[in-house]
C-alpha positions as CSV (number, residue, x, y, z in Angstrom):
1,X,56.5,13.7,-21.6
2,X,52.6,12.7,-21.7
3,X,50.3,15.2,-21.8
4,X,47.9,16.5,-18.6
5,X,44.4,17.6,-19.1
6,X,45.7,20.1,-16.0
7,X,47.7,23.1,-15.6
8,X,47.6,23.9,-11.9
9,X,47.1,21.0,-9.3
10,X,47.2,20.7,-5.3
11,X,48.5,17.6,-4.0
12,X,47.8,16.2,-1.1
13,X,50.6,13.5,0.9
14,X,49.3,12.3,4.1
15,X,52.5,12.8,6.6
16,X,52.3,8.9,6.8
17,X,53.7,8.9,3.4
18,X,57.2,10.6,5.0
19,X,57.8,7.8,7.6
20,X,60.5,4.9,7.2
21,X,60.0,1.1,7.5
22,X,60.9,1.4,11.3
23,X,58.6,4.2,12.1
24,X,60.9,7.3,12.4
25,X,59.2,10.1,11.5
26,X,61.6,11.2,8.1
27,X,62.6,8.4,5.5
28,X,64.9,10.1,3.4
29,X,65.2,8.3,0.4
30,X,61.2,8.4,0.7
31,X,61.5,12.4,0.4
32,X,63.8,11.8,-3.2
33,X,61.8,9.7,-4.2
34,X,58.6,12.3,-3.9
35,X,60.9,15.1,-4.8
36,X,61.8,13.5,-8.4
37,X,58.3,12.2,-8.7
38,X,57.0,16.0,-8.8
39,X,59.9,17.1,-10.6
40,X,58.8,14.5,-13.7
41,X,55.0,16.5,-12.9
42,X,56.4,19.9,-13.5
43,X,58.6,18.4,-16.3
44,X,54.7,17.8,-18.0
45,X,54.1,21.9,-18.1
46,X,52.1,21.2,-14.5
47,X,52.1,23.8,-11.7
48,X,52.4,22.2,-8.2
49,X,51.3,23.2,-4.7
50,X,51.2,20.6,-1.6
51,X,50.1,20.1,1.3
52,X,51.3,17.4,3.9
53,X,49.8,16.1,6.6
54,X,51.8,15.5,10.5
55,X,50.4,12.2,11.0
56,X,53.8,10.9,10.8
57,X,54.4,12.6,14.3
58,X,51.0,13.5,16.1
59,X,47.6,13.4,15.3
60,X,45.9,16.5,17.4
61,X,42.1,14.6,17.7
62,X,43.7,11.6,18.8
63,X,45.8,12.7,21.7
64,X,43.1,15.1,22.8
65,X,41.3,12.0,23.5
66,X,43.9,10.2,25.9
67,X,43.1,13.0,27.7
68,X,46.2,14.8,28.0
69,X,46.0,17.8,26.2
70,X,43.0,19.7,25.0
71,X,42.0,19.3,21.4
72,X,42.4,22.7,20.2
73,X,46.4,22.5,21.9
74,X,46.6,19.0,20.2
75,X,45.7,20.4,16.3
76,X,48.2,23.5,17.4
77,X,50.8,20.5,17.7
78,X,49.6,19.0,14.5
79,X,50.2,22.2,12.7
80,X,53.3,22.6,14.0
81,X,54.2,19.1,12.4
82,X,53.1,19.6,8.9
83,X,56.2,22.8,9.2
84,X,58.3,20.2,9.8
85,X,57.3,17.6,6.9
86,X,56.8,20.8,4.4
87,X,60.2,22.5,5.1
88,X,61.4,18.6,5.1
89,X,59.8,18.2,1.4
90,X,61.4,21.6,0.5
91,X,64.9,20.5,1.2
92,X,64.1,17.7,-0.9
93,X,62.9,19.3,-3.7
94,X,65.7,21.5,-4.3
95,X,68.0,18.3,-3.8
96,X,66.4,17.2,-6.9
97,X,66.2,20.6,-9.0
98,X,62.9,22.1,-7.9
99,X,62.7,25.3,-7.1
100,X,60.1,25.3,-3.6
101,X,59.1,27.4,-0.9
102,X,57.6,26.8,2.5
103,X,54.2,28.9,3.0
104,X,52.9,28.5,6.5
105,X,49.3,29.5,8.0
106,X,50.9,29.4,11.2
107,X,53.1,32.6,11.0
108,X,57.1,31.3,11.5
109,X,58.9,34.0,10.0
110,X,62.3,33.0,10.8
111,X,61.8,29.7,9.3
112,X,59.4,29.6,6.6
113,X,57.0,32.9,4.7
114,X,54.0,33.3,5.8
115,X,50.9,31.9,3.6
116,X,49.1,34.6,1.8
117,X,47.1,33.9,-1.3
118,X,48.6,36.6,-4.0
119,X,52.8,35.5,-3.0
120,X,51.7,32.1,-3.4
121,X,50.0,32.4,-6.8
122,X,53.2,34.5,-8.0
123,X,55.4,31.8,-6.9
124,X,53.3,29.5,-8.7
125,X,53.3,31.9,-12.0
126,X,57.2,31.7,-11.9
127,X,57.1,27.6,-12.0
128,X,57.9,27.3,-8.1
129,X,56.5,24.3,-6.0
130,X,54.3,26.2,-3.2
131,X,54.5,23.8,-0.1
132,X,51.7,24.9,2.2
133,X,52.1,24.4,5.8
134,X,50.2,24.7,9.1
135,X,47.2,23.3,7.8
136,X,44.2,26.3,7.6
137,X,46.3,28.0,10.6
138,X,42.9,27.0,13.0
139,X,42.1,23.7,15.4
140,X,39.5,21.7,14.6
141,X,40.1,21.6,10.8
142,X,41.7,18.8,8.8
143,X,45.0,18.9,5.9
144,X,42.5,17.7,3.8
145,X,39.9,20.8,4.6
146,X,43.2,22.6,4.2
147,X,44.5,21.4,0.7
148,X,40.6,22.0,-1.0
149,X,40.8,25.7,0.5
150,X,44.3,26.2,-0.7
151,X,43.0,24.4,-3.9
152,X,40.2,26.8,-4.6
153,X,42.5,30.4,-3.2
154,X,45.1,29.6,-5.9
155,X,42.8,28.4,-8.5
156,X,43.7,25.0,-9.0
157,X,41.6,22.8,-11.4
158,X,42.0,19.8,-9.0
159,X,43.3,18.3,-5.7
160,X,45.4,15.0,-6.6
161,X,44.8,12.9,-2.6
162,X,47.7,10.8,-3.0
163,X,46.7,8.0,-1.0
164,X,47.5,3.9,0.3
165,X,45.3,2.6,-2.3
166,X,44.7,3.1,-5.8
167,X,40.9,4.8,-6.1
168,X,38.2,4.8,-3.9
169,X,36.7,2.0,-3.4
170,X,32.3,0.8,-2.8
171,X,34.1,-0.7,0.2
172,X,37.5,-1.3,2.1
173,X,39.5,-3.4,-0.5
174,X,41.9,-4.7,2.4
175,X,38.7,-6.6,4.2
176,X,36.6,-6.9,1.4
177,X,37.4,-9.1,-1.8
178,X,34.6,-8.2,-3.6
179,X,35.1,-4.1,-3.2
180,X,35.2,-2.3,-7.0
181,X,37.2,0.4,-7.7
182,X,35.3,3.3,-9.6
183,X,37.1,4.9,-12.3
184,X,34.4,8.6,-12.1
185,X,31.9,9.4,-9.4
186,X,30.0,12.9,-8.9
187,X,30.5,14.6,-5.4
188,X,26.5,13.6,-4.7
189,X,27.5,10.6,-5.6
190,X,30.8,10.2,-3.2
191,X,28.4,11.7,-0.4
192,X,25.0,9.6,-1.0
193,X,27.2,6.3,-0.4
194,X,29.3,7.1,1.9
195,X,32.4,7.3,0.1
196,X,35.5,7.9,2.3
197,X,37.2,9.9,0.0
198,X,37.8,13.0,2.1
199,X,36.6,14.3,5.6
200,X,33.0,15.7,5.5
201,X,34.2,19.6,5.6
202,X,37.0,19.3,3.3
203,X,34.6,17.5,0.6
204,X,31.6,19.9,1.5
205,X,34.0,22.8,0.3
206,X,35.3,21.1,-2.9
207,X,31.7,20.0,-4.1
208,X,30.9,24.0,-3.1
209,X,33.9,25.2,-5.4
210,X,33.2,22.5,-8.1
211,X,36.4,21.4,-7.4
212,X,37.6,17.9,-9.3
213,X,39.3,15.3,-6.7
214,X,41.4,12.8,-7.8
215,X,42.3,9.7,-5.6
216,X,45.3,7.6,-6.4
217,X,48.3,5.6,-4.7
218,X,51.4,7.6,-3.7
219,X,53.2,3.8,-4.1
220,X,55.1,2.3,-7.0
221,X,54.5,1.3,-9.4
222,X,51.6,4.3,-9.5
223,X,53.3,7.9,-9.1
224,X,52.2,11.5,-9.1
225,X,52.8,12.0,-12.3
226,X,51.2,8.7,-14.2
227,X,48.1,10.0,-11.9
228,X,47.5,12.8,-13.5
229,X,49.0,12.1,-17.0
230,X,46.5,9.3,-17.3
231,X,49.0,6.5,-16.9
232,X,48.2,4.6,-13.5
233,X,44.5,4.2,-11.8
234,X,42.8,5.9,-10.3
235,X,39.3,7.7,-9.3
236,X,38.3,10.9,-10.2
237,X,35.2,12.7,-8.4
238,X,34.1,15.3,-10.3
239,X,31.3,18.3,-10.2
């Protein structure tokens, strides 16, 4: 296997990445597909936690806004969906040999352990995926806010956004023709332009923790593992 300039890594799967062709929520061959992906990642001497968003199935900020529910109910809902993709992604991973546990802010105990920093790190130690769940376990804050905080408790040398498109971009490469795709920015950088790369709390944190973000494309022919193995493009924002 290629080498990794990384030992420990977070990565983060928006819950978009789940969904199937016809928009249901779960696209199991989707889930094997992500489960042998990171099982070729550990195979490189990598240790693996992840966070998944619940876009698949709600999005708290935008239902709040229809009006229906209240924001902070809406995120609670949110929450609740990222148990569902995590424990989803565990099932998967142990389909394809991984050992994984669900670890959820959100306290579940009769379905998945509760997140606490020094299990999680053990779990790690022993060459378990963690799959963190339940976002930071509070409204109002992102997955992505959630994976650099997760990233930074369990000492991780970098948060691996495993995204639609290949890098980040000086503007939106699906509109524009003309957008370039940077190989390294600096977090002031990312910030002084505008850079979408995460949302403004989640990449206040990360610059904070001098905490390296990597942006890449969840989609063949990239993968996880050619991401952080050096083999498929990508952007990496950096202290």
């Amino acid at each position: 296997m290629p080498e990794t300039p990384y030992r420990r890594v977070l990565v983060k799967l928006s819950g978009e990445a789940l969904a199937a062709p016809d928009g249901y929520w779960l696209h199991p061959p989707t889930l094997a597909g992500l489960a042998e992906d990171i099982a070729r990642t550990i195979a490189t001497g990598i240790q693996v936690a992840l966070v998944v968003g619940g876009g698949n199935m709600i999005r708290g900020a935008r239902i709040s806004q229809a009006g229906f529910i209240d924001r902070a109910t809406g995120d609670s809902l949110g929450m609740m969906a990222t148990v569902m993709n995590s424990l989803a992604l565990e099932t998967a991973l142990n389909a394809a040999g991984v050992q994984a546990r669900t670890m959820s802010a959100v306290s579940m105990p009769t379905i998945c352990e509760t997140f606490a920093r020094q299990p999680a790190l053990h779990h790690l130690d022993k060459g378990q995926v963690v799959v963190l769940a339940g976002g930071t376990g509070n409204p109002y804050f992102t997955t992505d806010t959630a994976a650099v905080l997760r990233a930074a408790e369990l000492r991780c040398e970098a948060v691996l956004k495993a995204t639609q498109v290949d890098g980040v971009y000086s503007a939106d490469p699906k509109t524009n023709p003309d957008a370039t795709r940077y190989d390294r920015i600096t977090h002031d950088e990312a910030i002084a332009r505008d850079l979408k790369v995460m949302d403004t709390a989640a990449f206040a944190l990360a610059r904070e923790s001098r905490l390296s973000i990597v942006v890449g494309s969840v989609h063949a022919p990239s993968s996880i593992t050619a991401i952080l193995t050096g083999g498929a493009p990508c952007t990496r924002v950096v202290p």
